[in-house]
N, C-alpha and C positions, 0 to 999 in steps of 0.2 A: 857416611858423607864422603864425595869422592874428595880425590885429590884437589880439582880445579876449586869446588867449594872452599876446604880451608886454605888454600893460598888467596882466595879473595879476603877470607877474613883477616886473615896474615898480612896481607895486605891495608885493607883498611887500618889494623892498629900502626901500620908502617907509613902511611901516608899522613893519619893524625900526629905519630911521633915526629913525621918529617917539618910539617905545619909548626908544632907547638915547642920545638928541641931549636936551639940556639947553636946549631952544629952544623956541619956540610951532612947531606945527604948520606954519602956514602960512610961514615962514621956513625948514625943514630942507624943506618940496618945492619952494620957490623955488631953493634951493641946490641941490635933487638933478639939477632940470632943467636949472640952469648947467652943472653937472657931469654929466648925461647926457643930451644932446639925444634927443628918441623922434619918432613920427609925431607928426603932431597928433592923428589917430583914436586912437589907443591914450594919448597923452598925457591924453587927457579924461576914459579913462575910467580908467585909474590914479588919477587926482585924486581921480575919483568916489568911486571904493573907498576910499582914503585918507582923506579925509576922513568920509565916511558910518563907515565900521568905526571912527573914532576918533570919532565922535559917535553910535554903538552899540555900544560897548566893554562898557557893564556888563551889556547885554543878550543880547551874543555870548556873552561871558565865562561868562556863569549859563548858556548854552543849552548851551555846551559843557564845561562842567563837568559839567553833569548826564547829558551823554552820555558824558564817558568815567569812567568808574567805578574809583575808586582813584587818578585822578590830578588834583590841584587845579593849576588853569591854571598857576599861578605857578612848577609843579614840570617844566612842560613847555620843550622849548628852543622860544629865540625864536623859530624857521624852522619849527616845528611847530606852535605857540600862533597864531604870525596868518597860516599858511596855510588852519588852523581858522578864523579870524576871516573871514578871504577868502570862505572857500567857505560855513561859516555865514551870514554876509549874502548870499552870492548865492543860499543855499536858500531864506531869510526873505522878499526884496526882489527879485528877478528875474524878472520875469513874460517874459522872452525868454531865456530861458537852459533847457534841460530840466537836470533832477536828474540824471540818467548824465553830462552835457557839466560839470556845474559839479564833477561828486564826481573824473571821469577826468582834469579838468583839475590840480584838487591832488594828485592820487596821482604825475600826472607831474612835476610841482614839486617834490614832495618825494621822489622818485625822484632828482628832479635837485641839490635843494639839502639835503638833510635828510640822515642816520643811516641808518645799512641800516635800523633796523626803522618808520624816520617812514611810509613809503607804507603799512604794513599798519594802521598805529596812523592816520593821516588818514583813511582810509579807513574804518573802523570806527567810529570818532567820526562823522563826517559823513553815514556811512548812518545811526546812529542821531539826527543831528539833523534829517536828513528825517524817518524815523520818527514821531520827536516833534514835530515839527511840522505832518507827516501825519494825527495822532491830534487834535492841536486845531486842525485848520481852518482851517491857517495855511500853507501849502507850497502858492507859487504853480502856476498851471494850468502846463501842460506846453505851452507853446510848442515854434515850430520853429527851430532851432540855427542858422541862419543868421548869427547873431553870433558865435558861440561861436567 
């Protein structure tokens, strides 16, 4: 598993602990790192994501609500709401990431940490936030995967 992979994971449990922990941000991922040493490569970019999704939260949150129809983020479970968040900023903000590496990256997350039906519902969400982002001129160029 590369690096960019477990930093998304790293990520995911940092974003549920940011969500669910009664703390400032930067206090529950100083504790996450006590409590889970990672690479440095993958530690940085966990942060990355961590921090950026939680200082684009109302703007994820509207992109992907608008993509999934009938359900308001709030009604979604945690592990499904900021895998969406994950992969939403990396379709928005990722100019090294292509759209198939960032959409196959959550499908497998949530394969792995989600509900039998989170990978079909991530997945449809996320193509439609390309979609919609595709349509206004905002879905970075298609780099090569090298990172991914």
């Amino acid at each position: 598993m590369g690096a960019r992979s477990t930093a998304r994971q790293s990520a995911l449990q940092l974003l549920y602990a940011i969500e669910t922990a009664n703390e400032p941000r930067e206090r529950v991922i100083r504790e996450f790192w006590r409590e889970t040493p990672g690479d440095p490569e993958g530690r940085a970019y966990a942060d990355e994501l961590a921090t950026n999704i939680s200082e684009h939260r109302a703007e994820l949150d509207a992109m992907i609500g608008a993509a999934s129809e009938n359900w308001r983020i709030e009604r979604m479970t945690p592990v499904d709401r900021n895998l969406l968040r994950i992969g939403a900023y990396e379709l928005a903000h990722s100019n090294d990431v292509p759209r198939a590496v960032i959409i196959d990256e959550a499908v497998i997350m949530a394969k792995r940490f989600g509900t039998e039906e989170s990978s079909k519902f991530v997945n449809g969400v996320l193509e439609r936030v390309a979609q919609d982002l595709s349509r206004a001129g905002r879905l970075p160029s298609e780099a090569g995967d090298q990172h991914a």
